[in-house]
N, C-alpha and C positions, 0 to 999 in steps of 0.2 A: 363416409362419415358415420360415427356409433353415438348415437345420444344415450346416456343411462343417470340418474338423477340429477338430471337436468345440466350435466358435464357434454362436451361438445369436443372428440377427438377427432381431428384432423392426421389423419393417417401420411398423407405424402407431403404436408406442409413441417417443417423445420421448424421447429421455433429458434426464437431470436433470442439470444443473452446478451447484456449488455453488463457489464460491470464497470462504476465509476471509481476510478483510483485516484488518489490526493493530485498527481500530474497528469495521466492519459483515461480516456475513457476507450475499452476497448468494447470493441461488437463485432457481432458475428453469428453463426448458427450453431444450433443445436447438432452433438453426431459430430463435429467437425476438430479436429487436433489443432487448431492454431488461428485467432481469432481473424476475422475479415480484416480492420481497420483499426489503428490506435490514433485517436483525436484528441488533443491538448483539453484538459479536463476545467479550464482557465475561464469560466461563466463571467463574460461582461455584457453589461447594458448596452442594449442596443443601440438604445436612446441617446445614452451620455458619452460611451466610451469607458465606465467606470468597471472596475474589479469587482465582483460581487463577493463580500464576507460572509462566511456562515458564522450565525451567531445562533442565540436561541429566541424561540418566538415571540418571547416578552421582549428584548431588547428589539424585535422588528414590525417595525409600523408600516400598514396595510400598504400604502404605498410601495414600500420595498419587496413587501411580500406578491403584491400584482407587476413587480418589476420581473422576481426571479419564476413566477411563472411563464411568463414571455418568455423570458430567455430559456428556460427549460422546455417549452413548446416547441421553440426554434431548432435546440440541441438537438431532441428526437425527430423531429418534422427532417431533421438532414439524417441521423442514421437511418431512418426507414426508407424515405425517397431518393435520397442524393448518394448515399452511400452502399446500404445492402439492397436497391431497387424491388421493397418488397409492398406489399400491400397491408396493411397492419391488421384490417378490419378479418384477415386469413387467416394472423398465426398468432399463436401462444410466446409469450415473454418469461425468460427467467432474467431476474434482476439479482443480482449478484449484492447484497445491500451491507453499507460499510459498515460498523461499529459503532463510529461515533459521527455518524449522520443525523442531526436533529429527526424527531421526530416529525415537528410540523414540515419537514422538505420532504419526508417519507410519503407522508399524504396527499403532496401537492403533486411527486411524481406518480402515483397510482392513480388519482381521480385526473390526472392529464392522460395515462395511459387509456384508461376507461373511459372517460368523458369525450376526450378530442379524438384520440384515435381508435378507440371504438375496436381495444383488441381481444382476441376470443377469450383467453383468461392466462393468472398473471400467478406467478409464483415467487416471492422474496423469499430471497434463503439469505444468511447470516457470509457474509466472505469468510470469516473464518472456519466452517463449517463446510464448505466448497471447498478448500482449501486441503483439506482431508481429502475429500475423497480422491483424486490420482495415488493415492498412496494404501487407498483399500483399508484406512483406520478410521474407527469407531474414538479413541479417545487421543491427543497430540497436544501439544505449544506450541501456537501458532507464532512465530517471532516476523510482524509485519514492519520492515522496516520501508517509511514512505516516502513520499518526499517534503510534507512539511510534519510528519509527524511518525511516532513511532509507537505500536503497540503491541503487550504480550499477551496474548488470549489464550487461556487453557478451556480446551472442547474435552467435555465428557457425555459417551451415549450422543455426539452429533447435537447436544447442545450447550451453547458459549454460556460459562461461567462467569455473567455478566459482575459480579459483585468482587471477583477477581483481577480483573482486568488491572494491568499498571499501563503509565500510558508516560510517553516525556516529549517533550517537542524538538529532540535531538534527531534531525534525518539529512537528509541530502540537501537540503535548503541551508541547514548550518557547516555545511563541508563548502559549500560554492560561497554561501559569508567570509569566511575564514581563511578558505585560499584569495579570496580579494583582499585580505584586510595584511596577507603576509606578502604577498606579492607588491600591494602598492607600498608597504613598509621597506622593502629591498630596492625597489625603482625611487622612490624617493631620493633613497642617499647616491645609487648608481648612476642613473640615468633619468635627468629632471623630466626632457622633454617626452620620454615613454610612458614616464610616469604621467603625464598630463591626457595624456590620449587611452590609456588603459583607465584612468579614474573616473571618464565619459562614457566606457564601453558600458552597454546596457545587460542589467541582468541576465539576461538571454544569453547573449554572448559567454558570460561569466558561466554558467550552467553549462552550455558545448566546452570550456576549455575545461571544466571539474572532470566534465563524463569521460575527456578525451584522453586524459594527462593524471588522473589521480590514481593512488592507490592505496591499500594499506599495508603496514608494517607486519610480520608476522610473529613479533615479540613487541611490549610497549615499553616503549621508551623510558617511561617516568620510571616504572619497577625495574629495570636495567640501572636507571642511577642510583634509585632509593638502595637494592640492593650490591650495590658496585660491583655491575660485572659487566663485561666488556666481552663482547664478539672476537675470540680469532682473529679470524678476517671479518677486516673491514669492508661491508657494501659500499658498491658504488652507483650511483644514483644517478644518474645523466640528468643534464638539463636539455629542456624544449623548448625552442622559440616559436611560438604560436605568430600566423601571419594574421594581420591586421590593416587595414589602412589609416593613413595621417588627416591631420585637418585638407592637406590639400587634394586628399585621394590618389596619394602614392601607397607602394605596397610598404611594408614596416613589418617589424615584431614584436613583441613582447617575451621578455624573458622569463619562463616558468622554471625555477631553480627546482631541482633535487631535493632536496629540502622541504619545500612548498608542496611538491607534488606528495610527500610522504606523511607531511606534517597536519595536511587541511585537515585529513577525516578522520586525527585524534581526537578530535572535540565528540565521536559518536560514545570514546570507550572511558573516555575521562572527563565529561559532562563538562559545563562551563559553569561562569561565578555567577548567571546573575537566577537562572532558575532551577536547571537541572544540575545539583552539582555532581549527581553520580550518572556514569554510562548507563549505555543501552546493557551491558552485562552484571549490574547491578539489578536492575530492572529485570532482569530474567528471574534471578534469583530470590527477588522478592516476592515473585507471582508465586514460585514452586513452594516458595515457604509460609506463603497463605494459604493455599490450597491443605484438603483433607489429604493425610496421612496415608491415609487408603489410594490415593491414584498419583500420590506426588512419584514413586517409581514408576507407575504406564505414562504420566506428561514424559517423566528426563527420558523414558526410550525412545517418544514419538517426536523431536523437536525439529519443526518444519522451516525453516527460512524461508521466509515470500517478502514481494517488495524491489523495486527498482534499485531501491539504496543498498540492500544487499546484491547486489548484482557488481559493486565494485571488487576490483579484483584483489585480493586475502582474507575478505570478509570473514569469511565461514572457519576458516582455520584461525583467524586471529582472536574471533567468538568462542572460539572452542581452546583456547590456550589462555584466555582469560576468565573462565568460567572456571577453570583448574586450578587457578592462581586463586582466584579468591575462594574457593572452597578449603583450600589447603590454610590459605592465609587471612583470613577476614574471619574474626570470630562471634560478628557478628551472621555468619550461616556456619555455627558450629554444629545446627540443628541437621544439617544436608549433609556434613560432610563426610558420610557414605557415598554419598555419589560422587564422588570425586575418578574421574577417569571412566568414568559408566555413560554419561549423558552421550545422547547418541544422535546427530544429525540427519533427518531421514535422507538419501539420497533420489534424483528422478532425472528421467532426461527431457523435462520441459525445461521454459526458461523461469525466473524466480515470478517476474512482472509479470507475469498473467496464467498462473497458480491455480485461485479462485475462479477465474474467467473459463480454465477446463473443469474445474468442477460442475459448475454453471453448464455447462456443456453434456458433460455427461446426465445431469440432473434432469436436460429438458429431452435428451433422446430416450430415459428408459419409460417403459411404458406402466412400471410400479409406481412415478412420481405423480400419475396420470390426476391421479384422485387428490392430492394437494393442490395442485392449481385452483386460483377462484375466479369463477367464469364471470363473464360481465352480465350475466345473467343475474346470479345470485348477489354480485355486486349490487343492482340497482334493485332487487325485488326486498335485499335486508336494510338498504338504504345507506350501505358501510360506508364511512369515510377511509377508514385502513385497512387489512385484512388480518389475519391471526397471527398472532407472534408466533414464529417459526417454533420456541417451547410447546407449544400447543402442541405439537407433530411428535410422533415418535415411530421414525421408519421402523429399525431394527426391529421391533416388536411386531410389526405388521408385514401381513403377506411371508 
């Protein structure tokens, strides 16, 4: 062990990342290519059984706030004992920290990390900033598509151009709506009694047959009519009958039409009526054209896809055929349309879901991150409730 300003490096201990994503929380160690365990990110009351909403600290009253610390205690009290079988009070934490995680849940997991489990010291870095690094860039777009939400974050110099950020509640949560709300509209008029038994399936369920059965289009549909033009050949699209049980617990199906399975996860590229009405490819567009002039061409070469919901299969090409389209056609980004055929999707061989998580990863093995960690030493002698906003930091310059 090396003490040197009052920092505490533990040489053969791992440290631990944990990064919370909108659906899975992944953990694991530091040094390692593929996280230990992904655990349903889903924070309910022990007490009641209830869902825990983030909201912001003025709408939460102390009560709720002593609720999600419980259950935040609990979260971690199982990745360190139950899951990675480590001992906390040994190792160093990189926390992988989301975007648009309130602030006051920021502090309540650092003074739990510190306080209750008593860990050697603790480093928040930005996900989107983790997110870079497998790919060895200093500046990117980070295109996080979630599961109840979806955000564009441009990182310059390794820090989030918070005042940029576009954000739409368009993710995978609106694809598994959508295919329920066209499927039970097809059973209705086909099949009464499937239809009655699918309208009972629980969300859950609805979300496995999205993951199982979806996909996307690799042209969109609406600008094919708008501009009349029609496919050659014609795809063909099979239907899947998803197995299920009846009230009496016989086996059954459910019919997932062609259709359906093509149709759910157009509401990501062509927004809905009641809040977003433009896509998530609109929303790219508007970030690079906020952004300074000076790094809007280093964002469109670095554009990173991360996120579960990009993980469906055409994503990445259907994103990159509609970024085309409206550069060309939308003259409302007549200001971009140099870039047109240039934006560049970084490629990698992890998976998209847990991006960040090897960042995190690599961030707590190298020994230059050493001096960023804040030890629960200096924690408790500065008396912190947070620790420095990751802007505060500027690697590239140092060492």
């Amino acid at each position: 062990m090396n003490n040197f300003f009052g920092k505490q490096i533990f040489e053969r201990q791992k440290a631990v990342v944990v990064d919370f994503g909108s659906s899975f929380i992944k953990c694991g160690f530091a040094g390692e290519g593929v996280p230990q365990a992904f655990l349903p990110t889903n924070l309910i009351d022990l007490q009641t059984g209830e869902q825990l909403e983030i909201t912001s600290k003025n709408n939460t009253s102390q009560k709720k706030i002593q609720v999600w610390k419980r259950t935040l205690f609990k979260r971690f009290y199982s990745i360190f004992f139950e899951i990675l079988n480590v001992n906390p009070k040994n190792r160093r934490v990189v926390f992988c920290e989301n975007v648009l995680l309130p602030n006051f849940i920021k502090e309540m997991i650092i003074e739990i990390l510190f306080e209750k489990f008593h860990v050697v010291s603790l480093l928040s870095v930005p996900s989107p900033v983790l997110t870079l690094v497998p790919f060895k860039r200093h500046v990117g777009l980070v295109i996080d598509l979630g599961h109840f939400e979806s955000t564009v974050v441009p990182v310059y110099q390794e820090i989030p151009l918070y005042s940029k950020i576009e954000y739409c509640s368009l993710a995978f949560d609106s694809v598994v709506k959508n295919l329920r709300s066209i499927v039970l509209n097809e059973l209705k008029e086909a099949n009464k009694e499937v239809y009655q038994i699918a309208e009972k399936l629980p969300e859950k369920i609805w979300n496995q047959i999205a993951v199982k059965t979806c996909f996307v289009l690799e042209q969109n549909p609406l600008i094919l009519k708008k501009e009349k033009k029609e496919k050659k050949k014609k795809e063909f699209i099979a239907d899947i009958n998803y197995p299920c049980l009846d009230k009496e617990g016989n086996d059954t199906a459910i019919a997932i039409s062609g259709k359906a399975r093509s149709n759910a996860s157009e509401i990501l590229f062509n927004g809905n009526s009641q809040n977003d009405f433009e896509g998530i490819p609109y929303r790219i567009l508007e970030c690079l054209m906020s952004c300074n002039s000076d790094i809007t061409v280093a964002l469109s070469q670095n554009l990173i896809l991360t996120g579960g919901t990009s993980m469906v299969p055409g994503c990445r090409l259907r994103l990159e055929n509609e970024l085309d389209w409206l550069l060309e056609n939308e003259p409302h980004f007549k200001k971009l349309k140099g870039l047109q055929g240039k934006l560049v999707f970084q490629k990698h061989p992890f998976f998209n879901n847990y991006l960040s998580w090897i960042g995190g990863s690599v961030f707590g093995y190298l020994e230059i991150m050493n001096e960023k960690f804040v030890t629960l030493q200096t924690f408790k002698e500065m008396g912190l409730k947070s620790i420095p906003n990751w802007s505060h930091f500027n690697i590239s310059k140092e060492n």
